[in-house]
N, C-alpha and C positions, 0 to 999 in steps of 0.2 A: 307605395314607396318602399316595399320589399326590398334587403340587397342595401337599403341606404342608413348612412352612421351620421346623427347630429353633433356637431360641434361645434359650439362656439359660432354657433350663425351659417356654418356652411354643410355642404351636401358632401358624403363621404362615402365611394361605393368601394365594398372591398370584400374580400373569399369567405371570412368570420364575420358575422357582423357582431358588433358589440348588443350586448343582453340590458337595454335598457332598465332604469331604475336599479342600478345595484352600487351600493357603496358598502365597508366596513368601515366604521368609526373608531378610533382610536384615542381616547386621553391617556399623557403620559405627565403624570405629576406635574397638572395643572394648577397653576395658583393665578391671583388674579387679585390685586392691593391695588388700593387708590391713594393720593395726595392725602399724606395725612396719619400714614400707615394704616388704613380701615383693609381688612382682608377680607371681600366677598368669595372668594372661593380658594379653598387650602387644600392642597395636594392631593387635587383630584386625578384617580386612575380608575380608568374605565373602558370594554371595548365592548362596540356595539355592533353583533354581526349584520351580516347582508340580509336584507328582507326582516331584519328583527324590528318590533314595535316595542321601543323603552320611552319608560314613561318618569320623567321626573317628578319628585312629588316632595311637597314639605312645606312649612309656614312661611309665611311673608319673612323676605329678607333675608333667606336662608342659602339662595348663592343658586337656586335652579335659573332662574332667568340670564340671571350673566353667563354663565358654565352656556347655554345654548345662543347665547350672540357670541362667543367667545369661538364656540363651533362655526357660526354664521361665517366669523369676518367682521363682526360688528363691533366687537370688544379687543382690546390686544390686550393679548395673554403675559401676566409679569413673566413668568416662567412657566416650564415644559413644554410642550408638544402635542400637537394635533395633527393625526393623521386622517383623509377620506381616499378611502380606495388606494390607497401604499401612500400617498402622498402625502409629505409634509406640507403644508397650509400655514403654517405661521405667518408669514410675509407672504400670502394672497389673498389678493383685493375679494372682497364679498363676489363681487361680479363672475369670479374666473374661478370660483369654487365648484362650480355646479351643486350649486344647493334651491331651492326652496323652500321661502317662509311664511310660513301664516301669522298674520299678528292678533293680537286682541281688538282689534279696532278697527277691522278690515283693511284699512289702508287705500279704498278706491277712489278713483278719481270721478266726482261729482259731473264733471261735463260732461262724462265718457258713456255712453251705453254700456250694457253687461258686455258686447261682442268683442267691442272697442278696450277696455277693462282688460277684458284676458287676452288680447290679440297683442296688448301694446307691446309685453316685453319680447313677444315675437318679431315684431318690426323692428323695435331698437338693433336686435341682430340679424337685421335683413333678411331673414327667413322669406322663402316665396311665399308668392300669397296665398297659391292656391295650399301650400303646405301649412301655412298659417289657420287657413279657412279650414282646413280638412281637423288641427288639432283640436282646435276652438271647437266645435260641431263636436268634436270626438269627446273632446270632457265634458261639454255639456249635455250630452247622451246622459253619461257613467252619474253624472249629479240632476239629471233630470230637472232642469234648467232649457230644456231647449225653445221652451216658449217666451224664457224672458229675455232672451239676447237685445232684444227693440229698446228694453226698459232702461232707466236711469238710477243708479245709486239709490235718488228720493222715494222711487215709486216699490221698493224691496220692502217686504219684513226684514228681522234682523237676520232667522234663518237662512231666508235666501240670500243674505249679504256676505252670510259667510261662508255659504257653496260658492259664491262669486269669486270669494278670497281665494278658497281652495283651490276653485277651476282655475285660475288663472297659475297657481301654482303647477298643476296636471301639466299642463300647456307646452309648461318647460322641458319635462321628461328629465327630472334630474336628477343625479346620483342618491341624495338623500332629502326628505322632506322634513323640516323643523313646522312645529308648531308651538307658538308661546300663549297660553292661556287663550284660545281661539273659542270657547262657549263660555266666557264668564260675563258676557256682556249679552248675552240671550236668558228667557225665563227658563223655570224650572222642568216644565214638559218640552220644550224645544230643546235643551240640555240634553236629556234623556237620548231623543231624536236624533241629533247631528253626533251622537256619544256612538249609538250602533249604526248611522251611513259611516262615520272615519273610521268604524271597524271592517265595517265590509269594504270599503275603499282600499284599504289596508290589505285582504285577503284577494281582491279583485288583480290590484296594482304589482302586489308582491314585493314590494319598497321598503327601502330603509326608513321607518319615522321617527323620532327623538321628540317627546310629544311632553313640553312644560304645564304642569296642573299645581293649584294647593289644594284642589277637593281629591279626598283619599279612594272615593269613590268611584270616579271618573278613572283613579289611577288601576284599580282592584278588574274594574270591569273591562279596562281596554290592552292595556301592555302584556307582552310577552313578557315581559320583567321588569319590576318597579327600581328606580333607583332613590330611596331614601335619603330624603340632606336636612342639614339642621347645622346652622352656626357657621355654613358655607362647608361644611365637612362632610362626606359620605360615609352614612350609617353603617349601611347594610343594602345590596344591590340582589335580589333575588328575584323567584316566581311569584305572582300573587299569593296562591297560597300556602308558599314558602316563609313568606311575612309574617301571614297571619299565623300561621302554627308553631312556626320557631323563628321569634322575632330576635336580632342581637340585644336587643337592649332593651329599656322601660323606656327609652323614649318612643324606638320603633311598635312597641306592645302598644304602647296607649295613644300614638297617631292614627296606626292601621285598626280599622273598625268602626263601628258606628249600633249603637253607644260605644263608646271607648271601652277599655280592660278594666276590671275595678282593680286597686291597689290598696294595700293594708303593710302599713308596717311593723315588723315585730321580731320575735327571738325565733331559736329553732333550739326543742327541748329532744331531749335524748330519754326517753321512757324504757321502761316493761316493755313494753304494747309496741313500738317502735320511735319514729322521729315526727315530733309533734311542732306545727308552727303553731305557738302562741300570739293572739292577736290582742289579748286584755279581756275581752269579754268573751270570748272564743277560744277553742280546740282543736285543728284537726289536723290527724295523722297522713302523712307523706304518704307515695308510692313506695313501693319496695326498690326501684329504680331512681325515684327521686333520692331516698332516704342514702343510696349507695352515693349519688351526687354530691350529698351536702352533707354529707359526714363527718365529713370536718369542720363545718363549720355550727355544729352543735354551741349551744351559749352562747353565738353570735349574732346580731340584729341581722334579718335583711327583709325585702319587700313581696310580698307574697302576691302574687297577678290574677284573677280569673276572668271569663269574658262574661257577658249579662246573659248568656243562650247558656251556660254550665252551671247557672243557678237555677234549683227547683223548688219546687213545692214539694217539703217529704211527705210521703203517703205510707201509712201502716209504721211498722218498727224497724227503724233505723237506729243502728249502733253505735253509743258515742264514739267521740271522736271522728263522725263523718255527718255530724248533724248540727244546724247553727241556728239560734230564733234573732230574728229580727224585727224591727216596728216598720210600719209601710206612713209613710212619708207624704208620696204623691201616686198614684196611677194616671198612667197614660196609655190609651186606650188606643190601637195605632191600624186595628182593622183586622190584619192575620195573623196578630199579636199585640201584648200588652208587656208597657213597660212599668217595673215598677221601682220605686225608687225606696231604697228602704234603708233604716242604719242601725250600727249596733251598740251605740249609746258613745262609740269613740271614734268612728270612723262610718258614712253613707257609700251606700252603692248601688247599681242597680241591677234589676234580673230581665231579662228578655222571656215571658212564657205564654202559652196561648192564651188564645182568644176565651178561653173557656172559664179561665180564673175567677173566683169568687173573693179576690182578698180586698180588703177595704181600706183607707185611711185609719191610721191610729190601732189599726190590729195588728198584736205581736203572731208573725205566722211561725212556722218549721221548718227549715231551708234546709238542701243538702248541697255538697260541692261538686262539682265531677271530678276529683283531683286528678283521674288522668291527664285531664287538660290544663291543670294548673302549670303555671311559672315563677320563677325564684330569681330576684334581681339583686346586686349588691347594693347596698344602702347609701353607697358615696360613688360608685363609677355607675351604677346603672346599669354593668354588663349581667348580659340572661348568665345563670347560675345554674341550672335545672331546667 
């Protein structure tokens, strides 16, 4: 079928053909209030280019699942604007977006075979059949499904219910594919599983996806760029490991990671020696880079960050003020690494170190920081400092 342009149900032959799956997404100072004045989503601005994988990500109730029906069709928007592919979308109907969704919950129709499933919303728009048959066949190729088309909803694991879901999305050929928390109803190694086929889908397809998660992981390992929300408000919109290294804020710092960031709050002392954050039971001195940051803000409390992989075990002679004892709490033992949890009589944390570690419950060990990787957060707004 070379030469031919889908739309909306019909057959389009023309000099250019249009470059299936490409849309750019646009938020324009999206908000989104219920009866009641309850605001799930607050002055959302966001653009999402063509072929890009963004990945929403944040706690329950934090305005990612609305902000992506609100894209759908599914939601009306209190205010601003949503654009797909130039086009303004506010008053069009779900249908006539050309969008694609995956839900959490598959969505299939239990009487329907796999074939029957992905074929349907091909038929609703009178597509031929044989064009129909040829789609059908063609995503179940890509998702390696072709043996179950015979099957019924009940006879699927969950993983193949939700290649089911996907394929029938494929099927579509639409400008951009939505996905709303689509493996949080699969175990933990099928997780993993459907986590790298939606990535290779992704690179196979070349498509726009807008892909709703609250696992940070999910978010880290898949998206071309995450979008952080929290309280229905957008964080911080960067690369993966744009996140992790220069987060905006301690809320962003201690979401993205796993164990989270440990946080310590305290002064920051101006010495001899240079600029010291004081923790109560601890010392350690700043970067020469940090120290130029926070300069001014000597005498002043604020929140000191590190991640559990820049805590070590000091070995030989380490020089105060880059060396910390702590008491070990718990070990956890995690295979190609050991977590440990430890505190320093006013505040717990933990360290990420190999497998090789010999430290025990109840032993005060000798820690060092990596302060290049340290971060500095304000004590009341939260914004990174340093």
């Amino acid at each position: 079928m070379s030469g031919f342009v889908f739309r909306g149900g019909t057959v389009r032959r023309g000099a250019a053909k249009r470059k299936a799956f490409m849309a750019k997404v646009i938020l324009e100072h999206v908000c989104k209030t219920y009866p009641g004045g309850v605001t799930a989503v607050n002055d959302a601005n966001l653009e999402i280019e063509d072929q890009e994988f963004v990945v929403l990500v944040g706690p329950s109730g934090c305005g990612k699942s609305t902000t992506l029906r609100m894209v759908a069709g599914l939601e009306e928007i209190s205010k601003g604007a949503i654009y797909i592919d130039g086009r303004k979308v506010n008053d069009v109907p779900p249908k006539d977006r050309d969008i694609a969704m995956v839900f959490q919950n598959y969505a299939l129709y239990p009487h329907m075979t796999v074939y029957k499933n992905m074929a349907f919303g091909l038929k609703l728009r009178r597509y031929p059949r044989d064009e129909i048959d040829r789609r059908v066949r063609e995503a179940a190729d890509i998702l390696g499904i072709q043996d179950l088309l015979e099957r019924k909803p009940k006879a699927l694991s969950g993983g193949q219910r939700q290649r089911v879901a996907v394929g029938r999305a494929i099927v579509r050929k639409p400008k951009a594919f939505l996905f709303d928390e689509p493996l949080s109803n699969l175990d933990a190694k099928m997780r993993v599983q459907m986590r790298a086929e939606i990535s290779k889908l992704h690179t196979r397809l070349a498509s726009t996806m807008i892909y709703v998660t609250h696992d940070q992981v999910e978010a880290m390992t898949m998206g071309d760029r995450i979008v952080v929300m929290k309280d229905g408000l957008i964080q911080q919109v960067a690369t993966p490991l744009e996140l992790y290294n220069r987060p905006a804020n301690q809320f962003v710092a201690g979401f993205i990671g796993s164990p989270p960031m440990n946080f310590f709050p305290g002064t920051l002392e101006a010495r001899a020696g240079g600029l010291f954050f004081q923790e109560g039971s601890f010392s350690v001195r700043t970067t020469d880079e940090q120290a130029s940051a926070l300069s001014a803000r000597a005498g002043q409390p604020v929140v000191f960050g590190i991640r559990p992989e820049d805590v070590a075990e000091a070995t030989g002679a380490v020089p105060a003020g880059e060396r910390i004892a702590a008491r070990v709490e718990v070990v956890e033992p995690m295979g190609a690494e050991v977590y440990v949890y430890l505190s320093t009589g006013k505040h717990s944390f933990v360290a990420r170190v190999g497998p090789q570690s010999a430290v025990e419950v109840n032993q005060t060990v000798p820690l060092t920081l990596n302060m290049k990787q340290a971060h500095f957060f304000h004590p009341e707004t939260g914004d990174a400092l340093a």
